[in-house]
C-alpha positions as CSV (number, residue, x, y, z in Angstrom):
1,X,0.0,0.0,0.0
2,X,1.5,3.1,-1.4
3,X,0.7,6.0,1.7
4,X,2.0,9.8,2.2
5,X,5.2,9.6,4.0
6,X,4.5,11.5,7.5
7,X,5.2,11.4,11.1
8,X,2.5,9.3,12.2
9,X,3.4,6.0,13.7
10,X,1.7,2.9,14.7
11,X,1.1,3.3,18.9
12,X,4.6,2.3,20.5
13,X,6.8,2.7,17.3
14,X,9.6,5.0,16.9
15,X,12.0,5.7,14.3
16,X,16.1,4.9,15.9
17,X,17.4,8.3,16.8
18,X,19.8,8.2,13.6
19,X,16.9,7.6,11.2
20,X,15.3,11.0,12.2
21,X,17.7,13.5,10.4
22,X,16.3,14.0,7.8
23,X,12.9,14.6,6.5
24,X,11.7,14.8,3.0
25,X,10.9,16.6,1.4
26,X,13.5,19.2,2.3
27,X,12.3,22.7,2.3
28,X,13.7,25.2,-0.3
29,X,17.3,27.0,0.2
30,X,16.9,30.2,1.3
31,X,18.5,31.5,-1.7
32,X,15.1,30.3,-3.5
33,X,12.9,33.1,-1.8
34,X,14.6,35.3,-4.7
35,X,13.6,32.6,-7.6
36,X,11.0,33.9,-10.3
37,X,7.9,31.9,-9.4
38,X,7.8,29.0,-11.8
39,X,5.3,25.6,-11.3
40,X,7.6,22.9,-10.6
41,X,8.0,20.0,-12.5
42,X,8.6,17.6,-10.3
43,X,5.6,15.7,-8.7
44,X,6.7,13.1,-6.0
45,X,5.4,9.7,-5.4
46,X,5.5,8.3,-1.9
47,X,5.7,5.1,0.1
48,X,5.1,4.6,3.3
49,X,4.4,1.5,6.2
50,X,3.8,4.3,8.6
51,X,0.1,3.9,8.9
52,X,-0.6,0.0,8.8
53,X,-0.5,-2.4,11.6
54,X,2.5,-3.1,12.8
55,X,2.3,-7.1,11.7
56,X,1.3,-6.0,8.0
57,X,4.2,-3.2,7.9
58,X,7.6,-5.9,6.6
59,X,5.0,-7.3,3.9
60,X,4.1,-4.3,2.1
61,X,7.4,-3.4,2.3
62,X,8.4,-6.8,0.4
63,X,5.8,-6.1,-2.2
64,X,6.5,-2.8,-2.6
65,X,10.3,-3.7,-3.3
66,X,9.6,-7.0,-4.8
67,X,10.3,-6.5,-8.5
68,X,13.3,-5.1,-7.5
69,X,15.0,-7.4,-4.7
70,X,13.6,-9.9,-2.4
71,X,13.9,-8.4,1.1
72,X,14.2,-10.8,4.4
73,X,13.8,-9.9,7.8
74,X,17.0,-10.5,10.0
75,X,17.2,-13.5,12.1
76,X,15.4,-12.7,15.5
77,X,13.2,-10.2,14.1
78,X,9.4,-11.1,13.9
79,X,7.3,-9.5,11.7
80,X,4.7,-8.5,14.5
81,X,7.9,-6.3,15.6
82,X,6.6,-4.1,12.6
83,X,8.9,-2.5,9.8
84,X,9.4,0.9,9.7
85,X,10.4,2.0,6.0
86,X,9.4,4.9,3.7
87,X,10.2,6.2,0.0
88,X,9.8,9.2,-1.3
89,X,10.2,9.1,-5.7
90,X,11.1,12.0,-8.1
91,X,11.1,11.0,-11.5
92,X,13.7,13.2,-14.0
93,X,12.7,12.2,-17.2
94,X,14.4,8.9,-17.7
95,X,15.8,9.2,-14.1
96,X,14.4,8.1,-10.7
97,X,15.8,9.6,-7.2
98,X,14.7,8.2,-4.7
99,X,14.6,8.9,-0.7
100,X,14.8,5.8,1.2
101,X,14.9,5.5,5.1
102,X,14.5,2.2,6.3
103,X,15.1,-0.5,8.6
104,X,17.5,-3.6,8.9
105,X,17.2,-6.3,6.5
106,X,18.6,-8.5,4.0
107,X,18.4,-8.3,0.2
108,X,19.0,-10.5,-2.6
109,X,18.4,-10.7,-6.8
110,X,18.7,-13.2,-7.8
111,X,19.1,-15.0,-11.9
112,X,15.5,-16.2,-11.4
113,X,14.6,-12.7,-10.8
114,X,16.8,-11.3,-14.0
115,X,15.1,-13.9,-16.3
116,X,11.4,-12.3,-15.2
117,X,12.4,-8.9,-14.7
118,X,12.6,-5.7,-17.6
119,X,14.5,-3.9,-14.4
120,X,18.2,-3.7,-16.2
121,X,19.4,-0.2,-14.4
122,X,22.4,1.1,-13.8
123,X,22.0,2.9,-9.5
124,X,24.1,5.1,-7.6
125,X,23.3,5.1,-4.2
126,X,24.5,7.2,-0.8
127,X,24.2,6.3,2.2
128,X,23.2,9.2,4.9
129,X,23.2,6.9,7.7
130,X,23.8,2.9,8.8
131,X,25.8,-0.1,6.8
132,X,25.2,-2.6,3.6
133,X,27.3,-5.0,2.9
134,X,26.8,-6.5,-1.2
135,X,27.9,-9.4,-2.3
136,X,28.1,-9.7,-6.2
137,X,29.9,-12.3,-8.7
138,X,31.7,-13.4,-5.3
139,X,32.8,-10.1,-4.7
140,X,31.4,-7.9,-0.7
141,X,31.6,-4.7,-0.8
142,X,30.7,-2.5,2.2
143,X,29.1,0.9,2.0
144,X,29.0,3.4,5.1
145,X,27.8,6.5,5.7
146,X,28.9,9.1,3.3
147,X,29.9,6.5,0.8
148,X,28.8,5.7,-2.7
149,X,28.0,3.0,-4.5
150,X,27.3,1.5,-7.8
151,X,25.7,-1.1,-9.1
152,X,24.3,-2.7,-12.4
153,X,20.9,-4.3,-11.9
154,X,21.2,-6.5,-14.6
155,X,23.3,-8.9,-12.9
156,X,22.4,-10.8,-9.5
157,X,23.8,-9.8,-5.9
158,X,22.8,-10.4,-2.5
159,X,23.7,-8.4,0.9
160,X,21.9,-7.1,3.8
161,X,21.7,-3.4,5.8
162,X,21.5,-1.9,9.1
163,X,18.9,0.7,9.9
164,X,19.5,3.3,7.1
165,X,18.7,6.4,5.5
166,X,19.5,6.6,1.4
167,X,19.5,8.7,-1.6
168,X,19.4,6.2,-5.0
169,X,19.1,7.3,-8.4
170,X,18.1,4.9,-10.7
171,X,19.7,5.2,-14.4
172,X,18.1,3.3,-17.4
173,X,19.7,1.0,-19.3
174,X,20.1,3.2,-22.8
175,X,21.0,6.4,-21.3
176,X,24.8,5.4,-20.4
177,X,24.8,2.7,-23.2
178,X,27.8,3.6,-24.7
179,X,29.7,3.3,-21.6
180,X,28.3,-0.1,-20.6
181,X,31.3,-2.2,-21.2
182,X,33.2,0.4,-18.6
183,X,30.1,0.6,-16.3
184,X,30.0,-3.1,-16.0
185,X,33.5,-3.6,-15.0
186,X,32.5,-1.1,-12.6
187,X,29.6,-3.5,-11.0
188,X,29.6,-3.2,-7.3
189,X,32.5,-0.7,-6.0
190,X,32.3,2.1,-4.1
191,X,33.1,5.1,-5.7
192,X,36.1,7.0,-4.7
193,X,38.4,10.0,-5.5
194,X,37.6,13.6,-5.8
195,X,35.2,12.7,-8.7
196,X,33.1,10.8,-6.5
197,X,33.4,13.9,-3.9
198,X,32.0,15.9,-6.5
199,X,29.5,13.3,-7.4
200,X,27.9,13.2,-3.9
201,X,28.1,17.2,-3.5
202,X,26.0,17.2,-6.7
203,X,23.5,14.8,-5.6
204,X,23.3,16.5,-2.1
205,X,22.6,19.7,-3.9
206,X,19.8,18.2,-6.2
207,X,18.1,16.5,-3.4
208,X,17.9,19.7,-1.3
209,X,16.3,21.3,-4.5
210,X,14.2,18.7,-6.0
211,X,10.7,20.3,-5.4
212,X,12.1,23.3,-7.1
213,X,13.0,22.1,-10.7
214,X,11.8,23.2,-14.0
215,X,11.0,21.6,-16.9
216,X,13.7,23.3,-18.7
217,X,16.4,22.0,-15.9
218,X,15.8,18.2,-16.2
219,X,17.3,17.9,-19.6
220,X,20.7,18.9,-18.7
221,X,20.5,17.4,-14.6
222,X,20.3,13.9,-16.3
223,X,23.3,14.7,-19.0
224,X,25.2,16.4,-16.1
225,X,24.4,13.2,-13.6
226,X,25.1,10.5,-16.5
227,X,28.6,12.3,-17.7
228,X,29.8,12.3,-14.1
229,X,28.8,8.8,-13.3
230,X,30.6,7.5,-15.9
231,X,34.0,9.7,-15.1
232,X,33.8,8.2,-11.7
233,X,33.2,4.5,-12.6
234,X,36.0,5.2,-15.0
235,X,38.5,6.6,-12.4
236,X,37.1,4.2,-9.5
237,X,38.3,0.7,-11.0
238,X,41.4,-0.8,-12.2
239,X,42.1,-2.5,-15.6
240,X,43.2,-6.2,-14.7
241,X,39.6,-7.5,-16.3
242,X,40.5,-7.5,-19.6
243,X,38.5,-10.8,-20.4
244,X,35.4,-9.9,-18.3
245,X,35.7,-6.5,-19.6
246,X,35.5,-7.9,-23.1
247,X,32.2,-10.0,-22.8
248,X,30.7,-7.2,-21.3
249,X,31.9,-5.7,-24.3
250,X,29.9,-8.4,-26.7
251,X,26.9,-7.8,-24.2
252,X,26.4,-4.2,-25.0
253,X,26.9,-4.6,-28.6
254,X,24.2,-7.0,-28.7
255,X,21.8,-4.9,-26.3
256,X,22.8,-2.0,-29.2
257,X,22.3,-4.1,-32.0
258,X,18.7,-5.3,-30.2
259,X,17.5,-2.1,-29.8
260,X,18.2,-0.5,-33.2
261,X,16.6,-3.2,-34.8
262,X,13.9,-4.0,-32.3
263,X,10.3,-3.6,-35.1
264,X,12.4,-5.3,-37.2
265,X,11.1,-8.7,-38.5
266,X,14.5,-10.1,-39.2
267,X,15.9,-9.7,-35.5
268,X,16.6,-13.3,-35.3
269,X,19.5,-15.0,-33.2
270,X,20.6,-16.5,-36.8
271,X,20.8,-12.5,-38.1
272,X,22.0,-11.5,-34.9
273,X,25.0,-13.9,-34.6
274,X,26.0,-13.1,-38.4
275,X,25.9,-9.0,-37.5
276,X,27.8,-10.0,-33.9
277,X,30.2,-12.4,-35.7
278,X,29.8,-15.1,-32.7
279,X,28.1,-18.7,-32.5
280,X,24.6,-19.0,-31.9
281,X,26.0,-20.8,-28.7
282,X,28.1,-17.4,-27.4
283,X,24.8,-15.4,-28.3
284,X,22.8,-18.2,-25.6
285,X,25.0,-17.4,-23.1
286,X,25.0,-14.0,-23.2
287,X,21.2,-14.2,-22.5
288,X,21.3,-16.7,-20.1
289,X,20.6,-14.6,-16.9
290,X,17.8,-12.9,-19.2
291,X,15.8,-15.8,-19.8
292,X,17.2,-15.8,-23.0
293,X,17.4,-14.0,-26.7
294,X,14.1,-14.5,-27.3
295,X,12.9,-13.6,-23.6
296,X,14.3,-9.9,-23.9
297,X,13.4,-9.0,-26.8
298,X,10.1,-9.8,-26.2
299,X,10.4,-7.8,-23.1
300,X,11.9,-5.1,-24.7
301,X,9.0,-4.8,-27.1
302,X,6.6,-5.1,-24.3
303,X,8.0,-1.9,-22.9
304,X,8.3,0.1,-26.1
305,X,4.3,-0.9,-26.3
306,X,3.8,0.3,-22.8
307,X,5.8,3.6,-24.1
308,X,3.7,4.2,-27.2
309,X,0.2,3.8,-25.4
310,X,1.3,5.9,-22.8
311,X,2.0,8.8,-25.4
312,X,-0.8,10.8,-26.1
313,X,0.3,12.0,-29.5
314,X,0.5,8.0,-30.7
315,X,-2.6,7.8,-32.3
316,X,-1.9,3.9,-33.7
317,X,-4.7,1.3,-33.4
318,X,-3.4,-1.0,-30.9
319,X,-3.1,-3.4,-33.5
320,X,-1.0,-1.4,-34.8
321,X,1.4,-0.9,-31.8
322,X,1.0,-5.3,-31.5
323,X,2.0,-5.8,-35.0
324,X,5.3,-3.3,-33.7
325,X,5.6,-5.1,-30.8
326,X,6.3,-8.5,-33.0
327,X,2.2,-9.9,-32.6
328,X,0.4,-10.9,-35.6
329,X,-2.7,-11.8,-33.2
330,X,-3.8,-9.0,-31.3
331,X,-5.5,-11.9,-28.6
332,X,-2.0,-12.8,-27.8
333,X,-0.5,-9.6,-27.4
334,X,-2.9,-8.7,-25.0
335,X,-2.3,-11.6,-23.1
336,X,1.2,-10.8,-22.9
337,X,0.7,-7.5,-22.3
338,X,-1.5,-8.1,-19.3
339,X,0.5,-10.4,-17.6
340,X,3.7,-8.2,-18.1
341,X,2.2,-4.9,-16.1
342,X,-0.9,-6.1,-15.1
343,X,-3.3,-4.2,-17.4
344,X,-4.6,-4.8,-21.0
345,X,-3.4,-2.5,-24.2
346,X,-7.2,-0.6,-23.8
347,X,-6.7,-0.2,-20.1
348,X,-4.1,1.7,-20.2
349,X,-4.6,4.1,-23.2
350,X,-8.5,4.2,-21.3
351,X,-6.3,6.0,-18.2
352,X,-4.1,8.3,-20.4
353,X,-7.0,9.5,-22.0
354,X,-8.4,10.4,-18.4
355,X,-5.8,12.1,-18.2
356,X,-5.1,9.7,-15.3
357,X,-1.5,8.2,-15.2
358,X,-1.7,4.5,-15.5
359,X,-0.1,2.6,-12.7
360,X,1.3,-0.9,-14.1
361,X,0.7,-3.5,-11.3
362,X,3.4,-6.5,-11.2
363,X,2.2,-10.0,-11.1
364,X,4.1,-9.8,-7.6
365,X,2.1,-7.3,-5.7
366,X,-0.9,-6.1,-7.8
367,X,-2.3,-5.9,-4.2
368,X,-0.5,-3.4,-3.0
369,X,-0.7,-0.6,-5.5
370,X,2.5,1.2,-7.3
371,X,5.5,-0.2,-6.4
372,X,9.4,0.5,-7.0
373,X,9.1,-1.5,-10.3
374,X,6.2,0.5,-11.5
375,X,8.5,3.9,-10.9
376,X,11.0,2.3,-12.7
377,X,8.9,1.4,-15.8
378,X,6.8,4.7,-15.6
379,X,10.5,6.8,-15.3
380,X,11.8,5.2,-18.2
């Protein structure tokens, strides 16, 4: 259940003392009573276990992150304890920041998660207050306060947290594309050097001013985050993965080549492997933890469906956007469609022609209204 984030707790419950510095969210420099009144462009979309029973609070938390991770209690901690934990979500175009406090527990996604998931982001992530601990392609990596992580989503990792309080922004896929091969090698380090000092100064800066952004600012805020992103992973890791480095390599040229080609009719593994110059064997196991070749690009087209009914100035017949999306029978692109995000083609172009954002529900937690996934898809 997606709530507004307040102060209101269940009777008994308190945040810990170094949960409560910050609140969010923040109110405007002072330097902004001397800004030209403008409408902001920034809406932002909350989460919050503050008002349920305390027994209910860890399982809406687990739905709500579900798409994402599977979160686990610790050992010794009953869910009739309850589970404090809120989000609060700003969406920058292709970009999703988001405000996390929460409390201790473990985390994991894992390949069976990556096969069903379209969730392939790259995220940077700060934390304010407490301690994670990741543990990816056999490599832990601990994150304190202050510190800054990053991580590719579209590989599996496991770790657990203390009582925290985080900033996270959430990059898509296709916006650093070019830089995937370095990003990759990057995959769960924490960022150092003065570029990652400027990093964090940035984000700190953009957090405190989120509610006051214009349209005309978001453009260059996600070149600006992107650009540095990628300086840091660059300066953060060291060059002694020259092999792993180059299948990551063969990875993003096949993602490239994928979506370039992704209405075409002859995107085939046979086409693919002659454009790629690799076996149809290499092109299988570079798809493996996707579900394979077949599995992501029909996930891919699903989402470029999603896109173009979500645009008010597509005008195409659904049929249309299905025959796109690779679906000669419109029957079984709805059905794919529905069990993807939960509601049918009409559904949602019904609800942007409302005027009414459409909410995609996962098959995990249709129960519990938007959840991180749903920000994810909706941001990008």
């Amino acid at each position: 259940m997606a709530t507004e984030s307040g102060d209101k707790l269940a009777a008994g419950q308190v945040w810990p003392a170094h949960l409560e510095r910050r609140r969010w969210p923040r109110e405007p420099s002072p330097q902004k009573e001397h800004r030209v009144e403008v409408t902001p462009a920034l809406v932002p979309l909350r989460f919050s276990t503050h008002d349920l029973p305390p027994n209910e609070q860890f399982q809406s938390w687990r739905s709500h992150m579900a798409p994402l991770v599977d979160v686990h209690l610790p050992d010794g901690k009953s869910e009739d304890d309850g589970f404090l934990a809120e989000q609060t979500a700003w969406q920058l175009g292709d970009i999703l920041i988001v405000q996390q406090r929460t409390q201790s527990c473990s985390y994991i996604r894992d390949q069976a998660m990556l096969r069903s998931s379209p969730i392939d982001h790259w995220n940077v992530g700060i934390l304010r207050s407490g301690r994670a601990w990741t543990e990816a392609n056999r490599q832990v990596t601990e994150t304190g306060p202050g510190e800054i992580f990053f991580r590719s989503l579209g590989y599996p990792y496991r770790g657990r947290m203390t009582d925290s309080v985080a900033v996270l922004v959430f990059l898509p896929y296709e916006l650093l594309s070019r830089d995937a091969p370095l990003l990759q090698n990057a995959n769960n380090i924490v960022l150092s050097g003065s570029l990652a000092e400027l990093l964090a100064s940035y984000i700190n800066g953009l957090e405190a001013n989120l509610g006051n952004l214009t349209v005309e600012e978001v453009p260059r805020i996600i070149q600006t985050i992107g650009d540095m992103v990628v300086a840091c992973a660059a300066s953060s890791t060291s060059s002694d993965r020259g092999q792993e480095q180059t299948n990551m390599g063969l990875m993003e040229r096949a993602h490239r080549y994928i979506h370039l080609n992704l209405h075409s009719d002859s995107l085939t593994p046979d086409v693919m492997c002659r454009a790629l110059g690799i076996s149809r064997t290499r092109l299988y196991q570079l798809f493996e933890t996707s579900g394979g070749v077949f599995n992501y690009i029909r996930k891919r087209r699903l989402l470029q469906a999603y896109a173009d009914l979500t645009n008010p100035v597509d005008t195409r017949p659904i049929s249309e956007i299905a025959e796109a999306a690779g679906f000669d029978v419109a029957a079984n692109f709805t059905r794919a469609f529905s069990h993807e995000f939960g509601l049918s083609p009409r559904e949602v172009r019904k609800t942007i022609a409302t005027e009414r954002p459409a909410v995609p529900a996962t098959r995990l937690a249709r129960r519990s209204g938007a959840t991180i996934g749903d920000w994810l898809t909706l941001a990008h």
